[in-house]
N, C-alpha and C positions, 0 to 999 in steps of 0.2 A: 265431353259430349253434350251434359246436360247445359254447360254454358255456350255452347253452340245452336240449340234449338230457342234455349229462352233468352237468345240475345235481344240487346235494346231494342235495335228495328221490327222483331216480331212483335214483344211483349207489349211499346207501347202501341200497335195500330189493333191489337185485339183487346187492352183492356179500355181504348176508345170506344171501338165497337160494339164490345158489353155496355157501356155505359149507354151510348146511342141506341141499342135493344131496350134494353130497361126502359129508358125514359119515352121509348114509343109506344111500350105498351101501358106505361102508365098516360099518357095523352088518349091512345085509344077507349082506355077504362072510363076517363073523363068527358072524352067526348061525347059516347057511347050512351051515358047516364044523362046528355041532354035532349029533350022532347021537342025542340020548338024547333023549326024548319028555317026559321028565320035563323035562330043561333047557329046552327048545324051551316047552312051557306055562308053567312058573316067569316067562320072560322074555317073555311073550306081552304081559302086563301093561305090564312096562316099554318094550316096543318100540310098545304103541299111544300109549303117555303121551307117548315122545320126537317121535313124529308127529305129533302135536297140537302140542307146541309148536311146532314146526316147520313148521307151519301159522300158528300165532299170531305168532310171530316176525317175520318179513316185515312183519305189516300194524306192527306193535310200530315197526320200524325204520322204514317209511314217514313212522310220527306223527311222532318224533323228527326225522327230515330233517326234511320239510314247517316244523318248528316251528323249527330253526336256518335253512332256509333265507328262510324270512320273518325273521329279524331281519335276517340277511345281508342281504340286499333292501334293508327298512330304511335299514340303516347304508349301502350303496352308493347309493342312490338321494339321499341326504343328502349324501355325500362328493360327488358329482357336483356339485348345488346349489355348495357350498362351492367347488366350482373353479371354480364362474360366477360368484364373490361375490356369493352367495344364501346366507345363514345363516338363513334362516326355515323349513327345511324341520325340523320337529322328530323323534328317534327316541326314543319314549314305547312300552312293553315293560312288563306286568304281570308278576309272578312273583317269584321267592326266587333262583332256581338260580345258574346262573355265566353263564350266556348272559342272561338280566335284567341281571346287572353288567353285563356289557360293553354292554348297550346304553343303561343308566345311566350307564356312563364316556364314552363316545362325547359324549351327549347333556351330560353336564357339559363336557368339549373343547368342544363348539359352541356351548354358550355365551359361554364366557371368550373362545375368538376373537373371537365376536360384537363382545363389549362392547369387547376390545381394538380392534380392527381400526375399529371407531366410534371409540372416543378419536384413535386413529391420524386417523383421517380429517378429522376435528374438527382434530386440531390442522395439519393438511394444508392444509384450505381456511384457517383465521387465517393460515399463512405465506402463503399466497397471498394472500388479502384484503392482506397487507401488503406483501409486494413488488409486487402488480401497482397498489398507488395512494400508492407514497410519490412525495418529487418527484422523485428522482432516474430516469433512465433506468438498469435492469438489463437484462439478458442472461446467459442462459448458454449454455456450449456443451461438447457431450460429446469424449472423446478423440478424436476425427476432426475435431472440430473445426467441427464443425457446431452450428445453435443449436438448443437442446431448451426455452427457455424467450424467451419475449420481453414485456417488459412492455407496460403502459398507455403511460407515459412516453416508455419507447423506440421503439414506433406513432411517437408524436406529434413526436418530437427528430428521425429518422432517415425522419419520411415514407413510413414502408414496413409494410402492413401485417402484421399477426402470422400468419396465414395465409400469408404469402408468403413472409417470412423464417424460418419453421420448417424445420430440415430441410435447409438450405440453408449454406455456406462464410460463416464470421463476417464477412470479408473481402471476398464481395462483397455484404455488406449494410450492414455499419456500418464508411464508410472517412475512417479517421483519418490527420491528416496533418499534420508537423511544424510549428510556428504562424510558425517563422521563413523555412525553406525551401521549406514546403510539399511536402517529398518524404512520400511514403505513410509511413506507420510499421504494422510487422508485425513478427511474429515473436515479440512480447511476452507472447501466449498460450501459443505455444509453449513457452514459458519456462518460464510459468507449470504447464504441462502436465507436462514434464518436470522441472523442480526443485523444485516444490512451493512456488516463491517468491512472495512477497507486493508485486508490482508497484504502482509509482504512477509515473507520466509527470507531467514536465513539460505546462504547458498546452498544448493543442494545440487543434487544428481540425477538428471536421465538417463533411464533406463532404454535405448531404442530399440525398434522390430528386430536388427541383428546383435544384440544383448549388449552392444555398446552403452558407456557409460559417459554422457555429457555435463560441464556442470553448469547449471542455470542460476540464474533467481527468477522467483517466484512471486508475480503480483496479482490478488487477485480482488474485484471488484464487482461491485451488485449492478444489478442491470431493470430499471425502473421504469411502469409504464408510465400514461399520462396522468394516471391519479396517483402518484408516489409509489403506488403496492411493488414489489419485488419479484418480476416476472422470470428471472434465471440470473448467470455472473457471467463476466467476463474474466478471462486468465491471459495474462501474457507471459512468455519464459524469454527469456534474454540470455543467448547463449555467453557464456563468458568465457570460453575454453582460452582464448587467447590472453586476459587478462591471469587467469588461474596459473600457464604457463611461464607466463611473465612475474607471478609473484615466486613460482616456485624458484625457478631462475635464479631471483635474487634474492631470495631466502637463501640456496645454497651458496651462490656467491658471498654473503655473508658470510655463513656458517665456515665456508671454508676459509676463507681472509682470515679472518677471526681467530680460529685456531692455530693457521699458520700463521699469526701476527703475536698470540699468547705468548709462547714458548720464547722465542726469542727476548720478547720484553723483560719477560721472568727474568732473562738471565740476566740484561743490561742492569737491569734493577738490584741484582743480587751481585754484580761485581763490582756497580758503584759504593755497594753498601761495603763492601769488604775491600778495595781500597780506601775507602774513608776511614777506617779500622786501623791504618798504617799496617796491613797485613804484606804488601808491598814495598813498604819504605815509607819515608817520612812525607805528610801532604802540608804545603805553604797555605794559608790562610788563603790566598786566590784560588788555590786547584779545589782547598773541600767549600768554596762558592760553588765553582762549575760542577763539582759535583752533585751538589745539593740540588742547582739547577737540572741538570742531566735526571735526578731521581723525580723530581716535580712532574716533568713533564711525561717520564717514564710511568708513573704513576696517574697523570693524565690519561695515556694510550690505554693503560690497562684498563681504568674505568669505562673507556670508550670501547675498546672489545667489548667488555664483560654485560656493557647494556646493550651493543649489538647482538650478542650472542643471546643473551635473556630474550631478547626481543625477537628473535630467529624462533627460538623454541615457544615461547606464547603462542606466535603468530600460526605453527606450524602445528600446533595441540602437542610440543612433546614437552613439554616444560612440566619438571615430576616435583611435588611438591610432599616433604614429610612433615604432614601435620598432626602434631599430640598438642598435650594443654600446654599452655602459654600462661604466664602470670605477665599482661604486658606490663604493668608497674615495675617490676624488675627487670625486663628488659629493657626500658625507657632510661632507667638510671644508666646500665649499662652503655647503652650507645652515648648517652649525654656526658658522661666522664670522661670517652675518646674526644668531643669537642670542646674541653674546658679549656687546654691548651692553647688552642687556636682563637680562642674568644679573646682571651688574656692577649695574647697577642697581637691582634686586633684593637686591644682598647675596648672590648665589648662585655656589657653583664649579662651571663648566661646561668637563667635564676630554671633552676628544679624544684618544682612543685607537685609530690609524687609519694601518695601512702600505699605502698603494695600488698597491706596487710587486709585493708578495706577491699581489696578487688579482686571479684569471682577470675576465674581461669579463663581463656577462650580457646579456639583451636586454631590453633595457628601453627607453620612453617617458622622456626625461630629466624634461620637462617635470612628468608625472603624478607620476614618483619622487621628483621636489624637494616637490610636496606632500605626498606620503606621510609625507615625510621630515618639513618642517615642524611638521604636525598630530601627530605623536609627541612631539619635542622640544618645540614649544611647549605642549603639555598638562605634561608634565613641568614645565616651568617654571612655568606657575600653577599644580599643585598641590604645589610643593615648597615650604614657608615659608624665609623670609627665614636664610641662614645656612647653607643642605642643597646638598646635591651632585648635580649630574647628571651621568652619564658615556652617554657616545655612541660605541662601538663598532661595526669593521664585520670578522665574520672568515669565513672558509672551512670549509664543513663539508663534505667528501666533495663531490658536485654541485650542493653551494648555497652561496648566499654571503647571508649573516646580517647587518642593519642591527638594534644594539640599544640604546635608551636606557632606561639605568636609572637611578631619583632614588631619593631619603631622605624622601621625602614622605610624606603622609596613609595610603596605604596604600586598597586596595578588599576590602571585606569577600566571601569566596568566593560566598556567594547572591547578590551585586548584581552579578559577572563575564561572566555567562553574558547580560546587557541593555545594554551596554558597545558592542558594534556595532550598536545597533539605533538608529533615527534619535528623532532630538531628544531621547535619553537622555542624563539625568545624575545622577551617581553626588552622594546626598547627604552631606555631610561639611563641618566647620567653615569648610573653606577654599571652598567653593563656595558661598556667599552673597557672597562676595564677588571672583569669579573669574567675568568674563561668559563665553561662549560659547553655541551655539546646539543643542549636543549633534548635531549633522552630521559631525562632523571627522574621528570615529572609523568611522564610517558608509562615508562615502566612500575613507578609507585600508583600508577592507578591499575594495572594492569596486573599486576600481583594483587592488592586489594581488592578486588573480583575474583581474583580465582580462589580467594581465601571466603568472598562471603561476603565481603566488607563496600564502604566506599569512602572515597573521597572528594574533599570537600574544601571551596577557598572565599575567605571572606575578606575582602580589602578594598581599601580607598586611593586612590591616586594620593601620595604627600604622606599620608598618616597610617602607614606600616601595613601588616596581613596578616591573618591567620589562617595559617593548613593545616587539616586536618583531618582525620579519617579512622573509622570502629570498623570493629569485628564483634559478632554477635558472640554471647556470653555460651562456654559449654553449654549441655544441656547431657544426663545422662543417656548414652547409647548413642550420641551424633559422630564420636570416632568409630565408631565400629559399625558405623553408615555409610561411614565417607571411606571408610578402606574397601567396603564392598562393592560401595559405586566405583571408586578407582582399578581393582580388581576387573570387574564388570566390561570397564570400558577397553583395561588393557587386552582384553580376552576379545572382544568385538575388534580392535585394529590389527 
C-alpha cells in the first residue's frame, strides 16, 4: 500500500515542489531586504519569470515520473511473470533515452532465459523419457534419504506405487536382502551419501509389496550438484530372475550328469583294472595297450565329472569344506611323490624343496589342498617339454605360508594371464595340441583357495617357463573354532 502512494510519479513532482517552495521563499526573504525602487523594478521581471517556472516545473517532473514509472511497472509486472515461469509477458518501450535501454536490456534477458530455460527443459523431459522407460528399475533419493524420483520399472519390480513411495524412507519401500542369509541389507546408501562411493552388491534379493522374492543387483551411485557437493544417489536393480533360473538349470543339469556319469565310470575303470589282473584269463601285450588306454581316458572322464561336480557345489554355496590344521610342508611332499613317476617318465626333473619342520600349521581342508596342489604340478608337467625342470617349493612369509611350482616350460604370454582362471580356458601354445585337459583345473584351484582364505597367483613369461602359486594364512589360536561356528551359523540360516 505504502508503495502505491509513494510511487515514483507522486514523490518526484512534490519533492520538486518543496524544492520550488523553499527557493521562493528564500527569493522573497532577498528581495524583501532590498530598499531601492529601482532594484525592486529591475528584478520585478526576473522574479515573475522564476514564478512561471516554478509553476511549470512540477507538471515537467510529474511527466518525467509517470514516464519511468510505467516502464518500472513494465519491468516488475514481467519480473513477476518470470518468477511464476511465465516468460511470455513482453517489456516493448519506444524511445532513444537510457530508460528505452533498459527496458530493451531487460527484454533481451527475457528472452535468452526464455530460450535457455526451454532447452533446459527439453533436455529435462529426454532424461526423463529415458530413465523412466529403460529396463532397468531406478530410484533416487535425496540426503535424508528419502526417494525424489521413482521410475516405471521400479512401480512394476517393487509393486509400490510412485505416488506412494515419493517422499517416503528408501528402506521402507525397496527392501533388499542378502541372497544367502536373507538378513536386510542397508546402510549402502549411506555410504554412498557420505563417501561419494560408487557401490555395486553382490546379487541379492527383493523383497516385493506381495512378499515375493526377486533377485537383483544392486548399483548404487552419488548424485552431484554444480559445485561437486553430494546432493542425494542414484540406485538401479536389474532384475536377473531369468539369468538366476538359467544358472540354476544348469547347475542341476550338471549335477545331475555328473552323478549319473560317476558310477558307471567307477566301474569301467575298476573292470579295466581287474582284467589287466588276468583275473579273467590271459591279456596279449596289445589288449593291456587298449586297456591302459581305455583306463587313461576313463580316468580323464572322472577328473572332468569330479571338477564339474566341485564346480556345481561352489557355484551353488554347497561345497562343505573340513577344515583342521594343515602342515602344508608335508602335504606338498605327499602329492609331489604321486608325480615323480610321471616326471621320470617324461624325461623331466622334479626337484622338491620342502622343510615341514620350519612351517607353522594353517587351516586348511586337506582333501581340497591335495587338489589344489595336484592341478598346479600336474599343469607344470604337461606344459613343460621333455628335458625341463619343475621345482615345488613351500615357505613362510610373515602370516602365510606359500605352495610354489615353478617349470622351464612354454611360458604364457602377459595378455592370455588375465583368462588362465576362468572355466574351460586354455592357453594356446605348441605344447597344448597335444596336452588333453578340460581348462577347469585352474578354475577350481582358485576357487577352493578362496574358500580356504587363501589366493592364487601366476607369474610367467612367454618362452621362459611360469610359476603358480598360492598361500593360506598361518593358524592363529581359536580361528578353528571360529570358522566352525561361522559354518554352523550359516548351515542354520539356509
Amino acid at each position: 500500500m505504502l508503495g502505491k502512494i509513494f510511487s515514483l510519479k507522486i514523490v518526484l513532482p512534490l519533492l520538486f515542489a518543496f524544492i520550488s517552495i523553499l527557493h521562493l521563499a528564500i527569493m522573497n526573504r532577498i528581495l524583501s531586504s532590498m530598499s531601492s525602487k529601482e532594484l525592486q523594478e529591475t528584478n520585478r521581471f526576473l522574479l515573475y519569470s522564476i514564478y512561471a517556472a516554478y509553476l511549470v516545473f512540477p507538471a515537467a517532473a510529474f511527466a518525467v515520473g509517470a514516464y519511468i514509472a510505467n516502464v518500472a511497472n513494465k519491468i516488475n509486472k514481467s519480473t513477476q511473470k518470470m518468477i511464476g515461469n511465465n516468460f511470455d509477458e513482453p517489456v516493448s518501450w519506444a524511445g532513444y533515452d537510457e530508460v528505452s535501454g533498459l527496458a530493451e536490456s531487460f527484454e533481451e534477458m527475457r528472452n535468452i532465459l526464455k530460450t535457455r530455460i526451454s532447452v533446459l527443459e527439453e533436455e529435462k523431459n529426454k532424461a526423463e523419457a529415458i530413465v523412466f522407460n529403460v529396463a532397468e528399475a531406478i530410484y533416487a533419493v535425496n540426503l535424508y534419504g528419502e526417494i525424489i524420483m521413482f521410475n516405471n520399472v521400479a512401480e512394476k519390480i517393487t509393486g509400490v506405487k510412485r505416488e506412494s513411495a515419493l517422499r517416503q524412507n528408501h528402506e521402507q519401500i525397496v527392501v533388499l536382502l542378502e541372497k544367502k542369509s536373507e538378513n536386510k541389507l542397508s546402510g549402502f546408501i549411506n555410504k554412498v551419501l557420505l563417501e561419494g562411493q560408487i557401490i555395486s552388491l553382490p546379487p541379492a534379493r527383493l523383497l516385493t509389496a506381495d512378499r515375493a522374492l526377486i533377485p537383483v543387483l544392486v548399483n548404487a551411485s552419488p548424485i552431484r550438484n554444480n559445485h561437486g557437493l553430494i546432493s542425494g544417489a542414484i540406485v538401479v536393480l536389474r532384475d536377473i530372475t531369468q539369468e538366476a533360473e538359467l544358472e540354476e538349470m544348469r547347475a542341476d543339469l550338471i549335477s545331475i550328469a555328473s552323478h549319473q556319469l560317476r558310477t558307471p565310470l567307477s566301474e569301467i575303470k575298476g573292470l579295466t583294472s581287474l582284467i589287466d589282473t588276468g583275473i579273467g584269463g590271459s591279456v596279449t601285450p596289445r589288449q593291456k595297450e587298449y586297456l591302459s588306454l581305455i583306463n587313461i581316458a576313463t580316468e580323464r572322464m572322472l577328473k572332468l565329472v569330479n571338477d564339474l561336480l566341485d564346480i556345481s557345489r561352489i557355484e551353488q554355496g554347497r561345497m562343505k569344506l573340513s577344515i583342521q590344521r594343515v602342515n602344508l610342508g608335508i602335504l606338498a611332499k605327499e602329492v609331489s611323490q604321486q608325480f615323480l613317476s610321471k616326471a621320470q617318465a617324461q624325461r623331466q626333473n622334479l626337484q622338491v624343496t620342502i622343510d615341514p619342520q620350519s612351517l607353522p600349521n594353517v587351516l586348511a581342508d586337506p582333501e581340497k589342498t591335495t587338489e589344489i596342489m595336484s592341478n598346479l604340478i600336474d599343469n607344470a608337467l604337461k606344459y613343460t617339454p621333455s628335458g625341463g625342470t619343475i621345482l615345488v617349493r613351500v615357505l613362510l612369509d610373515r602370516d602365510k605360508v606359500w605352495f610354489l611350482v615353478r617349470d622351464s616350460g612354454v611360458g604364457i604370454p602377459k595378455e592370455k594371464q588375465k583368462d588362465l582362471f576362468k572355466k574351460f580356458s586354455r592357453i594356446q601354445s605348441p605344447l597344448a595340441k597335444t596336452v588333453s585337459g578340460t581348462g577347469l583345473g585352474l578354475y577350481v584351484a582358485k576357487q577352493l583357495t578362496e574358500r580356504q582364505g587363501g589366493k592364487v597367483y601366476v607369474d610367467s613369461q612367454d618362452g621362459q617357463g611360469s610359476t603358480f602359486s598360492f598361500f593360506l594364512p598361518v593358524a592363529k589360536e581359536g580361528d578353528q573354532e571360529r570358522y566352525q561356528q561361522n559354518v554352523r551359523q550359516n548351515t542354520n540360516r539356509r
